[in-house]
C-alpha positions in Angstrom: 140.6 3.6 51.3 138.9 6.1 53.6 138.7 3.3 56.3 142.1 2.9 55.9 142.9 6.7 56.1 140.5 6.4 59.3 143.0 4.1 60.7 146.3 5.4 60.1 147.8 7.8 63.1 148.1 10.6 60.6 146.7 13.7 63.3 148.6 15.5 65.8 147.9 14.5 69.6 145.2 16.5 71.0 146.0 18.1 74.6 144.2 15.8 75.9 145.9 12.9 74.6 149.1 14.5 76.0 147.9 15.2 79.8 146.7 12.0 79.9 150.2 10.4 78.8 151.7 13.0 81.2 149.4 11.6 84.0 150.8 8.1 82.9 154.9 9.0 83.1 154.7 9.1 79.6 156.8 11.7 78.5 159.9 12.4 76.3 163.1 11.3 78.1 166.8 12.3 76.6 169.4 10.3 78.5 172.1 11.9 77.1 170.6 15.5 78.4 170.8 13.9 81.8 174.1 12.4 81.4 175.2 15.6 80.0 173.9 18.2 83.0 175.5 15.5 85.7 178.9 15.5 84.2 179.0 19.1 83.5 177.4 19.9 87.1 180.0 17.5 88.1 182.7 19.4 86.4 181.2 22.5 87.4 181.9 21.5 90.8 185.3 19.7 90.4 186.8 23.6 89.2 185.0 25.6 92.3 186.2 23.1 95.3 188.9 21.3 93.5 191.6 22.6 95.2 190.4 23.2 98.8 189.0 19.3 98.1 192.5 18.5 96.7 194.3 19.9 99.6 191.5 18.3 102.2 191.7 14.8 100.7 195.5 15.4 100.5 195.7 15.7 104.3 194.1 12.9 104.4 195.9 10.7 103.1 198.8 11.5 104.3 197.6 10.7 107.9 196.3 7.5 107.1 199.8 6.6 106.1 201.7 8.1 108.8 202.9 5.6 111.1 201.3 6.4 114.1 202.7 3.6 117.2 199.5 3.6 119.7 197.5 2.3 116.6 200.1 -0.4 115.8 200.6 -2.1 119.5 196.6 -1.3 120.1 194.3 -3.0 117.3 191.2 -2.3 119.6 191.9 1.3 118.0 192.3 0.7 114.0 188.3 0.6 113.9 187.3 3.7 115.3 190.0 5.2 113.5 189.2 4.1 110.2 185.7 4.8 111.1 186.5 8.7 111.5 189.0 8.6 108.6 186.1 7.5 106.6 183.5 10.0 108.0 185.8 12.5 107.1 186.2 11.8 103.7 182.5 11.6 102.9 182.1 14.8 104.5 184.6 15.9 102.6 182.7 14.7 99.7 179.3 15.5 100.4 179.0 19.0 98.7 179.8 17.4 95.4 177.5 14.4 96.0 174.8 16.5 96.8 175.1 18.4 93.5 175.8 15.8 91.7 172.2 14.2 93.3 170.3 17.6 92.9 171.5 17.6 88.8 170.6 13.8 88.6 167.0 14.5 89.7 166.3 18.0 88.5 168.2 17.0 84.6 164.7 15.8 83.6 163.2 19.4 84.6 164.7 20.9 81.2 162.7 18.7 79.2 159.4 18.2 81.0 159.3 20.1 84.0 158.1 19.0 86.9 156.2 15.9 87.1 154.9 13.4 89.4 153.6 10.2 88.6 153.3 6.3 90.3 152.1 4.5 87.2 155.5 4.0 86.1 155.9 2.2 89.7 152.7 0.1 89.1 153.3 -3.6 88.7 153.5 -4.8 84.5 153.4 -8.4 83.6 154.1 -7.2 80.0 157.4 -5.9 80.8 158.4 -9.5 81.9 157.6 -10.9 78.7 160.2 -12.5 76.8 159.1 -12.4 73.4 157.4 -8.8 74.0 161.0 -7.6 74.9 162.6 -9.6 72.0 160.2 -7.5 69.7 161.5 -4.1 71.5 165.0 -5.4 70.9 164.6 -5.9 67.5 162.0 -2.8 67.0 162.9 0.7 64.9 163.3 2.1 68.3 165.8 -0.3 69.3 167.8 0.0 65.8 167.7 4.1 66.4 168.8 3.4 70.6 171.6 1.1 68.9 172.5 3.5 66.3 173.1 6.1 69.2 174.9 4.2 70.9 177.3 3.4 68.2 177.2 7.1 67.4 178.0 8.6 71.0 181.0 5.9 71.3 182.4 7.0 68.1 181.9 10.6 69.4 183.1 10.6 72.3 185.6 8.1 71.5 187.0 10.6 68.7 187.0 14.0 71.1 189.1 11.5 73.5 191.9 10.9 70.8 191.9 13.7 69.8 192.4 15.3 73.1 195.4 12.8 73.5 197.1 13.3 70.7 196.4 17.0 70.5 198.1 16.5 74.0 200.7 13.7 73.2 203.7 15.9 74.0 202.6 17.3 76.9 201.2 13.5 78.3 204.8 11.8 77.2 207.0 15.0 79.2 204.8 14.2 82.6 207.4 11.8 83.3 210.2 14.2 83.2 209.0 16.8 85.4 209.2 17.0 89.1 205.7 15.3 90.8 204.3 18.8 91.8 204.5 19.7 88.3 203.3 16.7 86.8 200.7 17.0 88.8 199.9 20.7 88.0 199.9 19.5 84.2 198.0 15.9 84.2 195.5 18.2 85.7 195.1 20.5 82.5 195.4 18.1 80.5 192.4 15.9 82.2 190.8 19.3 82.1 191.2 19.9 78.2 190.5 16.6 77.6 187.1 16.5 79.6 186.0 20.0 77.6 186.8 17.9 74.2 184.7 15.1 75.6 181.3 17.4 76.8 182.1 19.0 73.3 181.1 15.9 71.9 178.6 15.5 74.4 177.1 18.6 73.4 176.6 17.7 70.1 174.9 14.4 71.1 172.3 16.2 73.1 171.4 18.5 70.3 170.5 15.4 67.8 168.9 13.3 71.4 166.8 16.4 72.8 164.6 17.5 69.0 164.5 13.5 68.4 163.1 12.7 71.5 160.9 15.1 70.9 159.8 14.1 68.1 159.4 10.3 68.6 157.3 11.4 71.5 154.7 13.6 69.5 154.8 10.4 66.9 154.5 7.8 69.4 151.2 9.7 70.8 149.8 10.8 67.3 146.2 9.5 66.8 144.0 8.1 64.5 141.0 10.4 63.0 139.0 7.9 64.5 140.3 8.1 67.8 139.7 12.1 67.2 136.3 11.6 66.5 136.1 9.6 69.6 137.7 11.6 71.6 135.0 14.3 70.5 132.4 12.7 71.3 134.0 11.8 74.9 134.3 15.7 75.5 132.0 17.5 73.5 128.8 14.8 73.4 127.5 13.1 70.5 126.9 16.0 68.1 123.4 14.3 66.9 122.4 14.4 70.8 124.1 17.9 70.9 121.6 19.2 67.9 118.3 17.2 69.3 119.1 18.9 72.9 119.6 21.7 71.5 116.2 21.3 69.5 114.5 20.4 72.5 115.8 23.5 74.2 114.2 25.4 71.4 111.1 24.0 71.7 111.2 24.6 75.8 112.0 28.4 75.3 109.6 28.8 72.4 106.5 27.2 74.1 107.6 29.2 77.6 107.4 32.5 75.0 104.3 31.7 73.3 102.7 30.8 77.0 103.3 34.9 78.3 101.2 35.8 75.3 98.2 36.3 76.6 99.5 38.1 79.2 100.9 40.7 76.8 99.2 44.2 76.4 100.0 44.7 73.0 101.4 43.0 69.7 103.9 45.4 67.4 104.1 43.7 63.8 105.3 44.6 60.7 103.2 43.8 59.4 103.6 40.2 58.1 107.3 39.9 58.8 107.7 40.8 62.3 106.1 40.2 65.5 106.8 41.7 68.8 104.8 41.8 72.1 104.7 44.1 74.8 104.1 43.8 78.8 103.8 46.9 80.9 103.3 46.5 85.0 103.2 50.2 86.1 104.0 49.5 89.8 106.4 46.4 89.2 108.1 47.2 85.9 110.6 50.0 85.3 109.5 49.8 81.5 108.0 48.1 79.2 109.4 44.2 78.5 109.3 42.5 75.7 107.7 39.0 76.3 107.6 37.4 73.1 109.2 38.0 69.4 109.8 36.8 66.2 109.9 36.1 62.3 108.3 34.5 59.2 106.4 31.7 60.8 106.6 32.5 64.3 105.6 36.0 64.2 102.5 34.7 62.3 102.1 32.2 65.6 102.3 35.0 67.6 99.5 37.2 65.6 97.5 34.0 65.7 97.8 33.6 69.1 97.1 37.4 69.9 93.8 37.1 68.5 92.6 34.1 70.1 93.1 36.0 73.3 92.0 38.8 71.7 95.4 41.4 72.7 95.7 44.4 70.4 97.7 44.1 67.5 99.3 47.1 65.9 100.8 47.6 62.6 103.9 49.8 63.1 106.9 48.4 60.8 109.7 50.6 62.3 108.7 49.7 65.5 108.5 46.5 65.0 112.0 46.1 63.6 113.7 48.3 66.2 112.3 46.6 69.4 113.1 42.7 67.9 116.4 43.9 66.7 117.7 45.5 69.9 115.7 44.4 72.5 116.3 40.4 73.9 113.5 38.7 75.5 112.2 39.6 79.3 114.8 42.5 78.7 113.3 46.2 79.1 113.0 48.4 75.9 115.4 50.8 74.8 114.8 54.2 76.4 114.6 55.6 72.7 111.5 53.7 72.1 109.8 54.8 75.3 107.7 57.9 73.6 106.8 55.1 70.9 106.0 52.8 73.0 104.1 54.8 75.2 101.6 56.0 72.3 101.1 52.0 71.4 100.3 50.8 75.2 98.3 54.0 75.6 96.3 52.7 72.0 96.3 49.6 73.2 94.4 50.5 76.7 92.0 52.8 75.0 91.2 50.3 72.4 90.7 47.8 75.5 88.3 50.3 77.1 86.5 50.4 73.6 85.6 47.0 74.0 84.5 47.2 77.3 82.2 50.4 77.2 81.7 50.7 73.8 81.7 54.5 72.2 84.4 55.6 69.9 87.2 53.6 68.5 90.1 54.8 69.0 92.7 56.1 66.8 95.5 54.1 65.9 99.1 56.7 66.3 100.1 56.7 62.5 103.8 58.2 62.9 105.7 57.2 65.7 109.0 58.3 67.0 111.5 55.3 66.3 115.4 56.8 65.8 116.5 56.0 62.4 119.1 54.2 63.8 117.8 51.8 65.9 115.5 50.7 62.5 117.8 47.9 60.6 115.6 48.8 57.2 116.8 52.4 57.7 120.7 51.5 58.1 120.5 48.9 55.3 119.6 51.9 53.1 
């Protein structure tokens, strides 16, 4: 069963998942939106420049039915004639082409925004196989395209009847009135009867646009598997993640232990803590810390400080203040520089001690460490 579960397409699509469609021209596409924004940028159109185009086209006409004698005697001029007649009239035209164009191409905008993409473009054997496409025909997606289709006739269909019989009076008097005034009317009416029509249209493109939507995020949705995969392909392998991760560990924690014996003194806590000090006087603004830790690598670090026989201190505050807020190679806190200062200045006397001999020195017994820099003190 959990294979299974593994299997099924039951997790949303990563963004990943949907740039990569993106990148392919695989997005969600509503016909009907498009058909929609053309027809009503077409409309749109029709009610700014209708009547100058009306009156244009009008002219028009009426001089290419004019008799006109030169062209009838002299056929060597119908040609050129007809030629600017029909220049004219796609001049005439060309606003409302051109908006018509500029909706066709920027309809898919609402949906998607902008996107470019040649896969579409790229040869397919696949699409020119029959009994692939006889599977697409017969698919859910081709039921639901089917069902639409059915739906936006009956639509559409019904908004046009009832525009006409809404209208039947006014459609059955046209023939009655004078032809300026039919005109006038058969106008309205073709206008009341496109506004029932993008009425119905409207209502298509609100069901089209969220289910397009949604058979998009479906059609992308992917497996856990694929997840998982997908992971991996981004994030690494988190088994390799962990070991490199381990292996960085190991690096820093050998590169630590290595500046120990370099180290001027070791603060501990005694058993807990660990924490060694550097001090350059001419190189060093203050005192570093060079090496630090807890439990089993503080004890490391002791060990280590006695092979190579640096001066350990037991100062427990100190100790806990300078691992807790002080990060590796990183300068002590300027309220630790008094403590500090009485350790290292321990630590060189006691250095001295075993070089010349006389007496030992005196190890500082309270040092200066704020009570808030101490973790045990704020615990408390």
């Amino acid at each position: 069963m959990a294979e299974e579960s593994d299997l099924e397409k039951t997790e949303q699509p990563s963004q990943r998942r949907l740039d990569q469609a993106r990148e392919e021209g695989q997005v969600a596409r509503s016909r009907e939106l498009a058909t929609f924004s053309v027809l009503m940028t077409g409309g749109a159109g029709l009610w700014l420049m209708g009547a100058q185009l009306a009156s244009k086209l009008q002219a028009l006409l009426q001089e290419g039915l004019s008799w006109n004698a030169s062209l009838a005697f002299q056929s060597e001029l119908l040609i050129p004639h007809l030629q600017k007649m029909t220049l004219e009239t796609l001049l005439l035209l060309a606003p409302l082409l051109l908006l018509l164009l500029v909706a066709a191409l920027m309809s898919p905008l609402l949906l998607n925004g902008w996107m470019w993409s040649t896969k579409p473009l790229e040869p397919n054997l696949e699409r020119l196989n029959p009994i692939t496409g006889f599977k697409r025909m017969f698919s859910t997606h081709g039921w639901v395209e089917l069902g639409k289709s059915i739906g936006k006739a009956v639509v559409v269909g019904g908004a046009s009847t009832w525009a006409l019989w809404h209208h039947k009076e006014a459609v059955l008097n046209l023939a009655s009135l004078p032809v300026t005034v039919a005109v006038m009317e058969m106008g309205r009416l073709v206008w009341d009867g496109f506004f029932a029509i993008m009425g119905g249209m409207l209502l298509i493109v609100g069901i089209d646009v969220p289910f397009q939507l949604w058979e998009h995020n479906k059609r992308l949705r992917m497996t856990r598997e694929e997840v998982r995969q997908e992971s991996r392909e981004t994030e690494g392998d988190p088994q390799i993640r962990g070991r490199i991760r381990s292996m960085q560990r190991d690096i820093a924690r050998r590169r630590m232990m290595s500046k120990i014996p370099k180290a001027d003194v070791v603060v501990t806590n005694p058993t807990h803590y660990a924490v060694a000090l550097q001090y350059r006087e001419h190189t060093m603004r203050a005192p570093i810390v060079v090496a630090k830790g807890v439990q089993l690598t503080a004890e490391r670090i002791r060990t280590l400080a006695r092979e190579h026989r640096v001066p350990i201190l037991e100062a427990p505050p100190l100790a806990r203040a300078l691992y807790q807020h002080t990060d590796l190679e990183q300068a002590i806190p300027e309220p630790l520089y008094r403590a500090v200062a009485e350790v290292l200045a321990y630590a060189y006397q006691l250095r001295r001690h075993e070089i010349s001999g006389g007496s030992l020195p005196k190890a500082p017994e309270s040092l200066d460490v704020p009570p808030e820099l101490d973790p045990e003190t704020q615990r408390h």
